[in-house]
Kinemage of the C-alpha trace (Angstrom):
@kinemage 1
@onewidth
@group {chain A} dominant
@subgroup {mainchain}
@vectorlist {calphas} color= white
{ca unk a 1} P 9.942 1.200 -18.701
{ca unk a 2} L 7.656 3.097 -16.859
{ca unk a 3} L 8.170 2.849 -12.664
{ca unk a 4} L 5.563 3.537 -9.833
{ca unk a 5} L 7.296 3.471 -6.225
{ca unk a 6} L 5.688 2.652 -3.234
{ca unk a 7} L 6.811 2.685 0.243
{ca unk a 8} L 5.582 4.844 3.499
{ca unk a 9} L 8.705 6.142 4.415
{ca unk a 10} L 10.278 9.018 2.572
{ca unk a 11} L 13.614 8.375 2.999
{ca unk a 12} L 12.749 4.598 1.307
{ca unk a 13} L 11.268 6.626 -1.774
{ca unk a 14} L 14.129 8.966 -2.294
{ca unk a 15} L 16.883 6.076 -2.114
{ca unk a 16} L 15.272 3.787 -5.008
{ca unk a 17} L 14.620 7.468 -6.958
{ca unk a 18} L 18.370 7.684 -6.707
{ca unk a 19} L 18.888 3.773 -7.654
{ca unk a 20} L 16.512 3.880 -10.980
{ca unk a 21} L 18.489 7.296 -11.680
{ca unk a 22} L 21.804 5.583 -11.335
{ca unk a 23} L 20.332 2.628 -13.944
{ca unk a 24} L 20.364 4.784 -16.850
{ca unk a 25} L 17.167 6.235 -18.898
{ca unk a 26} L 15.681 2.999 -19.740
{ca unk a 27} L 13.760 3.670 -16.729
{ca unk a 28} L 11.270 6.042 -15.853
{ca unk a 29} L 10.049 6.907 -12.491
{ca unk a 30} L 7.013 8.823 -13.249
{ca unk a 31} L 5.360 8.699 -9.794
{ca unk a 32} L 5.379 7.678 -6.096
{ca unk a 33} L 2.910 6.620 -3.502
{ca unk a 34} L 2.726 5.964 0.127
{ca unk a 35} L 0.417 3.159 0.648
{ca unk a 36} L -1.492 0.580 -1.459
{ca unk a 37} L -4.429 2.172 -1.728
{ca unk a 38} L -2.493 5.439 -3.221
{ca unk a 39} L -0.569 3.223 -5.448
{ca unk a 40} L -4.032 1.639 -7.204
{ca unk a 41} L -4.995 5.374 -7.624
{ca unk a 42} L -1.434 6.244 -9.227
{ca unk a 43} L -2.232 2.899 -11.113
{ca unk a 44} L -5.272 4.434 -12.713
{ca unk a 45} L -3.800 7.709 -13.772
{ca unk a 46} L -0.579 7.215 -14.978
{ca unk a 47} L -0.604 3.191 -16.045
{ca unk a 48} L 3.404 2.333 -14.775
{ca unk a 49} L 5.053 -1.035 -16.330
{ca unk a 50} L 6.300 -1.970 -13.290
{ca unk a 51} L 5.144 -0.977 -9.374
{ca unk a 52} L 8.225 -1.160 -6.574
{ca unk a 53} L 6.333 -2.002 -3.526
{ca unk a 54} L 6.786 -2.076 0.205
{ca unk a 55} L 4.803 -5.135 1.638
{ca unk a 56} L 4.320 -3.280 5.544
{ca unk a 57} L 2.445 -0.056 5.112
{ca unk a 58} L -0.306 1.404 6.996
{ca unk a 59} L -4.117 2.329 4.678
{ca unk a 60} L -3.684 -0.928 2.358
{ca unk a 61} L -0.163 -3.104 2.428
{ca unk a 62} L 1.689 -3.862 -0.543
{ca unk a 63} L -0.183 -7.718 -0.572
{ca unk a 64} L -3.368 -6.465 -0.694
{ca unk a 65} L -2.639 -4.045 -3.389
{ca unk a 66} L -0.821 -6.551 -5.305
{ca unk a 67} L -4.116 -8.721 -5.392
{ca unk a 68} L -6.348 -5.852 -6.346
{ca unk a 69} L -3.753 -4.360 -8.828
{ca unk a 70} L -3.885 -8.142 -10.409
{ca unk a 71} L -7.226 -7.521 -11.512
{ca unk a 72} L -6.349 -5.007 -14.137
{ca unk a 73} L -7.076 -5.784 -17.552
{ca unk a 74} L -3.411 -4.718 -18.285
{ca unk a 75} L -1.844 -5.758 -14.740
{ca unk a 76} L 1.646 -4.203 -14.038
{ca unk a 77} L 4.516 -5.905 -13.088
{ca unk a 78} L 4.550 -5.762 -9.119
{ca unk a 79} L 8.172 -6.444 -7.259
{ca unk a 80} L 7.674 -6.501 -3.545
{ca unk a 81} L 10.613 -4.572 -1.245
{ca unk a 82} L 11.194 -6.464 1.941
{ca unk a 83} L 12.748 -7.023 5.036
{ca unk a 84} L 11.086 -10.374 5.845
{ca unk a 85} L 13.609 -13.080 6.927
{ca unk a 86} L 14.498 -15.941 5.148
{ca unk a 87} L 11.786 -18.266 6.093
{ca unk a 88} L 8.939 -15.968 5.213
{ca unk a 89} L 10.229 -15.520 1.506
{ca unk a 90} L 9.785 -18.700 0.527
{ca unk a 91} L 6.518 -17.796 -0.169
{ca unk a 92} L 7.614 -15.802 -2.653
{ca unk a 93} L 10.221 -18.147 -3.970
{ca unk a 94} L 7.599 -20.917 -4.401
{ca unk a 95} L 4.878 -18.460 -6.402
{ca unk a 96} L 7.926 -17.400 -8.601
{ca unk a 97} L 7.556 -13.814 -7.441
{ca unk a 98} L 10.450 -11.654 -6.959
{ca unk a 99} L 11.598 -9.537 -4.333
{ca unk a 100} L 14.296 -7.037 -2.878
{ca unk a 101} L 15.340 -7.053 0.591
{ca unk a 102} L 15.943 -4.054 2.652
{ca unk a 103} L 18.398 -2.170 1.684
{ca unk a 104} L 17.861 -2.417 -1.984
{ca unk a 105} L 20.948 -2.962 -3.836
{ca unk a 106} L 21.355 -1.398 -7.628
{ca unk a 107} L 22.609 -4.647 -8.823
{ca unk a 108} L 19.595 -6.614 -7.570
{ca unk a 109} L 17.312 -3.722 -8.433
{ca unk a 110} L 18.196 -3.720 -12.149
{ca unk a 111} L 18.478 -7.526 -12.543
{ca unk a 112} L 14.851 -7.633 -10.965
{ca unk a 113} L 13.767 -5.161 -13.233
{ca unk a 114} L 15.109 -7.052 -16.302
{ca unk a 115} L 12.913 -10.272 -15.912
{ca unk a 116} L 9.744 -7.950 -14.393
{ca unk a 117} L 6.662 -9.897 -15.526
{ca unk a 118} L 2.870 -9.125 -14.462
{ca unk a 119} L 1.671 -11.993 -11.856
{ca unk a 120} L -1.852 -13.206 -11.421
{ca unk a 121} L -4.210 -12.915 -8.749
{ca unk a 122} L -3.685 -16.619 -7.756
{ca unk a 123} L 0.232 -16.350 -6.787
{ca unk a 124} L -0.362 -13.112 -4.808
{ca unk a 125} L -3.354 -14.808 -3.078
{ca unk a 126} L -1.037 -17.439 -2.037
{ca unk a 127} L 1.893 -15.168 -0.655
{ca unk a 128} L -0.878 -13.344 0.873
{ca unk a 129} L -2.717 -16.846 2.671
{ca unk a 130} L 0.848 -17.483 4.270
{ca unk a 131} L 0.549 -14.504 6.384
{ca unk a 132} L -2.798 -14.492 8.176
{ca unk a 133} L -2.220 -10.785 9.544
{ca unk a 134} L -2.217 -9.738 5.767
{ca unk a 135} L -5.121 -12.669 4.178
{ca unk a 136} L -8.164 -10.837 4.745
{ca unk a 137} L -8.698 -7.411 2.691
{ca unk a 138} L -9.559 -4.393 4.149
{ca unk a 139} L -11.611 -3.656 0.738
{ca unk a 140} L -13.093 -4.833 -2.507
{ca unk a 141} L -11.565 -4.323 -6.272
{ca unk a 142} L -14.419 -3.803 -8.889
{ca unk a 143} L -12.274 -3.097 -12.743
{ca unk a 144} L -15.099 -0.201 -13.994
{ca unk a 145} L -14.439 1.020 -17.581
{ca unk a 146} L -10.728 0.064 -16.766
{ca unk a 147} L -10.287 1.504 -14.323
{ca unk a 148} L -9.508 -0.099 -10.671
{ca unk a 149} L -12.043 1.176 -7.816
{ca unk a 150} L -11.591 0.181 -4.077
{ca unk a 151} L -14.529 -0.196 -1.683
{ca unk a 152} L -14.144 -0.621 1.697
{ca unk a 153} L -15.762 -3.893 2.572
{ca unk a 154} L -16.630 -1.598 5.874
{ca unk a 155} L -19.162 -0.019 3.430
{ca unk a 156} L -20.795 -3.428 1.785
{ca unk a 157} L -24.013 -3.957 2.316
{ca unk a 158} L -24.241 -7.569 0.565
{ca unk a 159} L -22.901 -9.541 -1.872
{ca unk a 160} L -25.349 -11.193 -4.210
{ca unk a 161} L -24.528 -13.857 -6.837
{ca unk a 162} L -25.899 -13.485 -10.115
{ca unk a 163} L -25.388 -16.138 -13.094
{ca unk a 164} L -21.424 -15.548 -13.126
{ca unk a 165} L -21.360 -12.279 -11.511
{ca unk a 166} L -21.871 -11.656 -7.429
{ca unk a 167} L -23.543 -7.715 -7.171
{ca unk a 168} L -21.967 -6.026 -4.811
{ca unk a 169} L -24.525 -2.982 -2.816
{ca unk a 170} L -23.176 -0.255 -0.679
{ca unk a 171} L -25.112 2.692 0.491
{ca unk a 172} L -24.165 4.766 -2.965
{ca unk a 173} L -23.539 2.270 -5.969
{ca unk a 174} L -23.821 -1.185 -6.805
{ca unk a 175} L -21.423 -2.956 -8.901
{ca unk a 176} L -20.414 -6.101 -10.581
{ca unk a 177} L -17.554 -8.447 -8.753
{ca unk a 178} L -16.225 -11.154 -10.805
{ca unk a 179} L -15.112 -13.097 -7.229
{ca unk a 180} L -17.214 -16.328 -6.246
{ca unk a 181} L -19.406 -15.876 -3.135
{ca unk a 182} L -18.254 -19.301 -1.461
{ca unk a 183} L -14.771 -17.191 -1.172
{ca unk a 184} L -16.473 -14.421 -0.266
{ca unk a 185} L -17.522 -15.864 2.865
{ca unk a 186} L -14.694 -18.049 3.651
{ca unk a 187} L -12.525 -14.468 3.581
{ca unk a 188} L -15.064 -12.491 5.206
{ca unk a 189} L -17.097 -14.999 7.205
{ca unk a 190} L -16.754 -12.958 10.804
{ca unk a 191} L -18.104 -9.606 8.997
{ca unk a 192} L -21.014 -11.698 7.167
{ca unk a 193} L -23.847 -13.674 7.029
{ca unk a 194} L -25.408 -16.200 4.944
{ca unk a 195} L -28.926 -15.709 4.270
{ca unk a 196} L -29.256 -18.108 0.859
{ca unk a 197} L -27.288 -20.370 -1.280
{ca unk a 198} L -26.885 -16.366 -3.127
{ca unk a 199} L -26.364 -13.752 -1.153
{ca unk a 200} L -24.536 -12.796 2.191
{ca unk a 201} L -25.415 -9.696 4.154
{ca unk a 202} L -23.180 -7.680 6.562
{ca unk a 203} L -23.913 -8.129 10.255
{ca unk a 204} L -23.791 -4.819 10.824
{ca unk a 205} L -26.420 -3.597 8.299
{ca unk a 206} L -28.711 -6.496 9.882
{ca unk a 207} L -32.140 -4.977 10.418
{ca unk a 208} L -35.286 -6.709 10.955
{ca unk a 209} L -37.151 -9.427 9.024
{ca unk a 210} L -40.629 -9.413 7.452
{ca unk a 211} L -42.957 -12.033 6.319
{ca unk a 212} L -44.007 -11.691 2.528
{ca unk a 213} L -45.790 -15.201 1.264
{ca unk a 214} L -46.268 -18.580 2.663
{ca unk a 215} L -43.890 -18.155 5.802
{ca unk a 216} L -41.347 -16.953 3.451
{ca unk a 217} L -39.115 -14.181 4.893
{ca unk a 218} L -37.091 -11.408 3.411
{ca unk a 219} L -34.184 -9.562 5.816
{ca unk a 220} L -34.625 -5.773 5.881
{ca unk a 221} L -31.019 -3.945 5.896
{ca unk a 222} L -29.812 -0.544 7.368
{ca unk a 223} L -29.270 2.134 4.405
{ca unk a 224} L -31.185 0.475 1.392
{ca unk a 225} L -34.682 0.094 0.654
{ca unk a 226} L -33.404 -3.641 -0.860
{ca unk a 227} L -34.765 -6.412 0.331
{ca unk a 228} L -33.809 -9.956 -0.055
{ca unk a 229} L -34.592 -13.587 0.407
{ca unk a 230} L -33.882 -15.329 3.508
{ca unk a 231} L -34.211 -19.680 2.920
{ca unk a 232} L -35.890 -21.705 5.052
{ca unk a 233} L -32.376 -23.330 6.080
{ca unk a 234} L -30.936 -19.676 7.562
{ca unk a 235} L -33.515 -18.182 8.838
{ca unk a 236} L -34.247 -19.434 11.998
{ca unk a 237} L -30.109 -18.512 12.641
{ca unk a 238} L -31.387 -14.714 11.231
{ca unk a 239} L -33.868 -14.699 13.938
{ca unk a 240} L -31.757 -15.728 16.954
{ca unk a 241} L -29.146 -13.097 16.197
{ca unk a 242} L -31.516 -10.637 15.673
{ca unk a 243} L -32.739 -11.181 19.394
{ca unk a 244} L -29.306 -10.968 20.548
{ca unk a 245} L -29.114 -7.347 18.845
């Protein structure tokens, strides 16, 4: 079994390297990370069974990464590493997900390791929805050839649904998200704006607006020539906050 660990404090790391060394050489630590976002790159290149995670790190918490790392097409096993009282895990306890409290025993370690199975998207969202400091992600999973690549949802210009898929634009590449837009906005509704039934923008690429047929309006956007359709319904609310800019 092949094990990522990930936790922001060194002496955290080098205490469950001595732990899976003390199990015996079913498993493998092949690498270690310091935050989320370093443990989805570790994810890509070395593909462990089964990631150890911290939930409170600075970059990207273990939460958020477990929800992006869900999206593989081959998810690893993710078990969380804790010190959240005993009223905050039963959000764990209810999505079936397991856990290891600070300090991690080798007992518990190996009998958590012995059930490890991969969990969805779904019962990390939920975990994630019980803590509203850690609900809303600091960026965007797209699965590209495979691999898992983060964008900062600082960096998205819009979100566009398409058929099944929602487009998502930054200044440098567009890609395909397979995330509805109606959650889109409910998650990121303070950072965003609806302009259609399809697409929201980000308030801070808002530009101008220009006329194109029959009073019809399209919103012009900082950092791409793109320009898309503003309905009837939203746009008087795209004029009024572009007078307050």
């Amino acid at each position: 079994m092949k094990i990522l660990i990930c936790d922001d404090e060194a002496p955290a790391r080098e205490r469950m390297t001595n732990l899976l060394s003390d199990l015996g050489d079913d498993y493998e630590l092949i690498g270690e990370a310091r935050n989320g976002r370093e443990a989805i790159e570790q994810y890509n290149i070395l593909r462990p069974d089964v990631i150890l995670i911290d939930i409170r790190m600075p970059v990207m918490d273990g939460l958020e990464a477990a929800v992006h790392l869900a999206k593989a097409e081959v998810p690893p096993t993710v078990i969380f590493i804790t010190a959240y009282d005993e009223h905050a895990l039963e959000a764990f306890e209810a999505n079936a997900v397991d856990y290891l409290l600070k300090p991690v025993r080798a007992q518990r370690l190996e009998k958590a390791l012995l059930k490890a199975k991969s969990l969805s998207r779904p019962q990390v969202q939920a975990i994630a929805e019980t803590h509203d400091d850690q609900s809303v992600r600091t960026h965007i999973c797209a699965n590209i050839r495979g691999n898992l690549q983060l964008i900062p949802v600082s960096d998205v210009i819009y979100f566009k649904a398409e058929q099944k898929y929602v487009t998502l634009r930054t200044e440098e590449l567009e890609v395909l998200i397979e995330e509805p837009l109606k959650s889109l906005e409910q998650e990121f509704g303070d950072a965003f704006i609806r302009i259609h039934r399809n697409a929201l923008i980000s308030a801070n690429h808002l530009s101008g607006l220009e006329k194109y047929s029959a009073g019809r309006c399209l919103v012009k956007l900082k950092n791409t020539e793109d320009r898309l359709e503003v309905s009837r319904r939203h746009a008087s609310s795209i004029r009024k906050l572009l007078k307050k800019f």
